[in-house]
N, C-alpha and C positions, 0 to 999 in steps of 0.2 A: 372292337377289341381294344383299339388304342386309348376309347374313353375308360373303357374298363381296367385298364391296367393305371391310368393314371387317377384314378379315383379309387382305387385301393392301394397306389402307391402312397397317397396325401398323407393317412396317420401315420407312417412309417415316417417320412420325408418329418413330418412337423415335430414324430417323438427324438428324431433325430437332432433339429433344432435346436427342440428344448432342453435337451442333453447335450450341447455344444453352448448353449446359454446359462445352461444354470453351472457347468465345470466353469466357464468364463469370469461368473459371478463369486464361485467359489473362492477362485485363484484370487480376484480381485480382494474377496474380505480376508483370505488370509495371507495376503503383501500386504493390506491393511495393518492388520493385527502384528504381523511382524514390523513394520516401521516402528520407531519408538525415539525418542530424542535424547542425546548424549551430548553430553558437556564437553567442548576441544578446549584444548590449554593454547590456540594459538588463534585471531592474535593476543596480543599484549601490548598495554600500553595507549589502548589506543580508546576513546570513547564515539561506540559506533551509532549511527542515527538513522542511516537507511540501506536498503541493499535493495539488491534486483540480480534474481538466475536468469542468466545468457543461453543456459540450456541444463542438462540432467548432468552435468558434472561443473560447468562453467558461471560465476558468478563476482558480480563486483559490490565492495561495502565501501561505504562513505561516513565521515564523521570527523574527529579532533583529534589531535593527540595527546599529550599530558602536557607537551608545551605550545598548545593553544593555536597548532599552526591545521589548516586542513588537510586533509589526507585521503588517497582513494586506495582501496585492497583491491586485489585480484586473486581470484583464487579460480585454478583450473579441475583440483580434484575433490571438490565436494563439500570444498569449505576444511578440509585437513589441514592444509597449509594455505598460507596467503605470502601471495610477495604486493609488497608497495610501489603504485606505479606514479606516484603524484605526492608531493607535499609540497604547499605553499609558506608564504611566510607568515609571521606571529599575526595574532589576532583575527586570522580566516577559520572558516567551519562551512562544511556542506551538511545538508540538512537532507538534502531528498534527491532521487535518482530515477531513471528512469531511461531503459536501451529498451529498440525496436528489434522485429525478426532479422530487422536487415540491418543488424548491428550499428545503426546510429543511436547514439543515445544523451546524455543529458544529468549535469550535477547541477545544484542550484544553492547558493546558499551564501554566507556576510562577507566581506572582506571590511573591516571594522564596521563603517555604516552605512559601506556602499556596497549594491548589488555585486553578486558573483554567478556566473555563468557557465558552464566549460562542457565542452561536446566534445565527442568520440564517436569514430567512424570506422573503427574496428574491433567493437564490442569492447571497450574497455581498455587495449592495451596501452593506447596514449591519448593524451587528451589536448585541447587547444579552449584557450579563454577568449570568449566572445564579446564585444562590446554592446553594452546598454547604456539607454539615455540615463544621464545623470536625477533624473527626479525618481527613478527607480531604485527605491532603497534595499535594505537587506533583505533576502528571500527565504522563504518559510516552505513552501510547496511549488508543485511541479506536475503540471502536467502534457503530455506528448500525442498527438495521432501523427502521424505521415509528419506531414512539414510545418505541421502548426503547433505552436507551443504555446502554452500558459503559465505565467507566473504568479505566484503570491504572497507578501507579507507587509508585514504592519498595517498602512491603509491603502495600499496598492495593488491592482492587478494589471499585467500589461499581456499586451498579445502580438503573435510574431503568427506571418501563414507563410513567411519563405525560410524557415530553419534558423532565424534567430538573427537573418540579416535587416530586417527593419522591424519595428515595434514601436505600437501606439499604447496607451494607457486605456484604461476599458472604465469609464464612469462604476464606483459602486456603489449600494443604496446608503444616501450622503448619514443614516447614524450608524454603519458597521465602522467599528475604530481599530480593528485589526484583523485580517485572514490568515488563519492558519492551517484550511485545504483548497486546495481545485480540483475542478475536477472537470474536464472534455468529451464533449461527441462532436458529432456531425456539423451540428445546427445548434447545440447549448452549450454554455459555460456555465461552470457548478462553483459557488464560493461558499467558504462555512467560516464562520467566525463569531467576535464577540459584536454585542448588539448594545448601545447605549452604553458600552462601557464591564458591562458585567453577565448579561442575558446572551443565549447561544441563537443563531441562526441559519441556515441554510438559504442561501438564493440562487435561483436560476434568473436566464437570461439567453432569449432568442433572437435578440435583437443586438447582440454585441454590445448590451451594454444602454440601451435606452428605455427599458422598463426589466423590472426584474419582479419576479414571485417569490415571496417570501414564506418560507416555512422553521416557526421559533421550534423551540426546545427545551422544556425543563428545568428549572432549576436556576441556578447562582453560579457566576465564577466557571460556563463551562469553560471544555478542554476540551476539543476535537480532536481525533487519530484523523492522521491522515486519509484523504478518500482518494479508495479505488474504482474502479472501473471495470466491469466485465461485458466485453461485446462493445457495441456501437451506442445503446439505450439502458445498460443496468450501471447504475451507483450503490456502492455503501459505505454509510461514515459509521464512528462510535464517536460518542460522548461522556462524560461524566460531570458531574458537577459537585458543588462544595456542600451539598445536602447528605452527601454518600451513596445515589444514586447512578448506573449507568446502563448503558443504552446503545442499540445499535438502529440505524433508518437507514433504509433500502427503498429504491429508487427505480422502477424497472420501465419508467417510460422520458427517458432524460432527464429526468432531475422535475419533472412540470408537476407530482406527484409523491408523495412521500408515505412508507408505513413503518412503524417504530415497535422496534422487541425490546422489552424491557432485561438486564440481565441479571438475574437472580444471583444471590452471592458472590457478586462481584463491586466493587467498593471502585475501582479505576478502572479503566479501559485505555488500552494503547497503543491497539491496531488491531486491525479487523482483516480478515484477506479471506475470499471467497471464489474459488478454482473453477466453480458452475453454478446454476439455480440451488441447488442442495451443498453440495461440500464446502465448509470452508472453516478456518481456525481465526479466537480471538486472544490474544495476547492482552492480561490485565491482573490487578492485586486484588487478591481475594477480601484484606480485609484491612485494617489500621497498621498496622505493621507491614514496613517494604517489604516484597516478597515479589518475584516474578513467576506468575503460570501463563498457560497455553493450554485452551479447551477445545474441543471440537466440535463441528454439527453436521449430521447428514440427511434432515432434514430442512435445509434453508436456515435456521439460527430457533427454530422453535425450542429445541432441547440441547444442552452441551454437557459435554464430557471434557472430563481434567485429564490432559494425556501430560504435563511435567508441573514441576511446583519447584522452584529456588527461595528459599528465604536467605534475608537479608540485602535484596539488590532493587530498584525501581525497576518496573514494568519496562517491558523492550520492546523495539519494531520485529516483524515479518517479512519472509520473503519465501514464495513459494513459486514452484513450479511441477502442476500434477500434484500430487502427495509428497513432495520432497521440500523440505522446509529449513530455513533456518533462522532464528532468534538471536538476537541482538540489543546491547542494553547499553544505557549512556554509560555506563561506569566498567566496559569492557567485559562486559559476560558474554560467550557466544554459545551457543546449542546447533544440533544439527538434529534433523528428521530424516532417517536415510532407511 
């Protein structure tokens, strides 16, 4: 009797499921279809360059001011309002950011043409400037696991595995002439930059730095978005180059492998940010004329959709958390995805 009741229970139980999955699914595409992105009047003033959500309302931006000093936002409701929690003196700029779960986190960027640093240990509210060796020049990217940090810019990359209290320089392959991403796991370091001077590259490196794999890129005069990281082994960068061509390569085994989606109608790229295997948004200009959009994909980047379009402003950075997004552009545009 007992197998008989539970083998006539099973289509009930499973249609049940599937009616607790597919309303699930529902819910999900239409909080989809209702998010949409709006233009905030605040802040002002300020030309922003990177951000990072601290959580579903909590988030910090980094970048310059009008009078060239750097600057950190804080914003606790959604990116509505920001209050400023940092400004340095004339001639500094933070360029890249980056906070852990456990609210440490990480700006990086010039102070004239020397390295800048600054950590925060409670998600942003205050920050403290860390010392680097002096042959460590100005800093373009950033990347974070646990206690180990990586730096990059011009022809530099240095590395830190106790929070930023000592740092060695990491060999890179002697024709890359400037890095403008990193990118971290476990076991690789990921650098993207120019190659001879003018040609794009991608290298890994399992060895800290004593032999690297090189994977080029298309084209003339690229320009790398910065690269993220999803999980312990997935990378993606974008590119673009001076052909009018661009591009996004994804990475799903450390960096030691690379695949390249070309992106149709789109003339620049400017960041790329991918929330899983499937979901993720690319910020770039559609065509000769400045203008800043944001498209989406949900299947991994094979197909995208134009969810906003601003004309008249360059291409901005991303920052997302879940489906919750917000855009960002050097000449002070902000948008929010809520």
């Amino acid at each position: 009797m007992r197998r008989q009741i539970g083998s006539g229970s099973r289509p009930v139980r499973d249609a049940v499921l599937l009616a607790l999955a597919s309303a699930a699914i529902g819910a999900a595409a239409a909080a989809a279809a209702a998010a949409q992105w709006r233009l905030a009047d605040n802040p002002r003033g300020y030309g922003l360059q990177a951000a990072e959500l601290t959580s579903a309302r909590a988030g910090i931006a980094v970048g310059q001011t009008v009078s060239l000093r750097a600057a950190i936002l804080r914003s606790t409701d959604g990116g509505l309002t920001f209050k400023r929690v940092l400004r340095l003196n004339e001639n500094t700029n933070l360029a890249d950011v980056r906070v852990g779960a456990d609210g440490v986190g990480y700006a990086a960027g010039a102070d004239r043409t020397n390295a800048l640093l600054l950590q925060t240990r409670d998600r942003g509210q205050t920050w403290r400037r860390l010392t680097l060796p002096a042959t460590i020049r100005g800093l373009k990217a950033l990347a974070v696991e646990g206690s180990t940090i990586l730096v990059g810019g011009a022809a530099t990359v240095a590395l830190s595995e106790d929070a930023g209290a000592h740092w060695r320089r990491i060999s890179i392959p002697s024709a890359m002439t400037d890095v403008a991403a990193v990118g971290l796991s476990s076991d690789a370091l990921v650098v993207a930059g120019t190659h001879y001077g003018n040609d794009g590259v991608i290298a890994t490196t399992t060895t800290r730095g004593r032999s690297w794999r090189l994977q080029h890129v298309s084209g003339t005069a690229v320009r790398f978005t910065p690269l993220r990281s999803l999980g312990s082994t997935s990378f993606s960068v974008g590119y673009s180059n001076a052909e009018g061509a661009a591009a996004i390569v994804r990475s799903a085994d450390r960096g030691l492998t690379w695949r390249t989606s070309v992106l149709k109608h789109m003339r620049i790229v400017s960041d790329v940010w991918f929330t899983g295997p499937t979901a993720g948004w690319v910020a770039y200009q559609p065509g000769v004329a400045p203008a800043s959009a944001v498209a989406t994909t949900h299947d991994g980047g094979r197909t995208w959709k134009r969810e906003f379009l601003l004309a008249g402003t360059e291409p901005g950075h991303l920052a997302f958390r879940g489906a919750r997004g917000w855009l960002l552009t050097p000449h002070g545009v902000f948008a929010r995805r809520y």
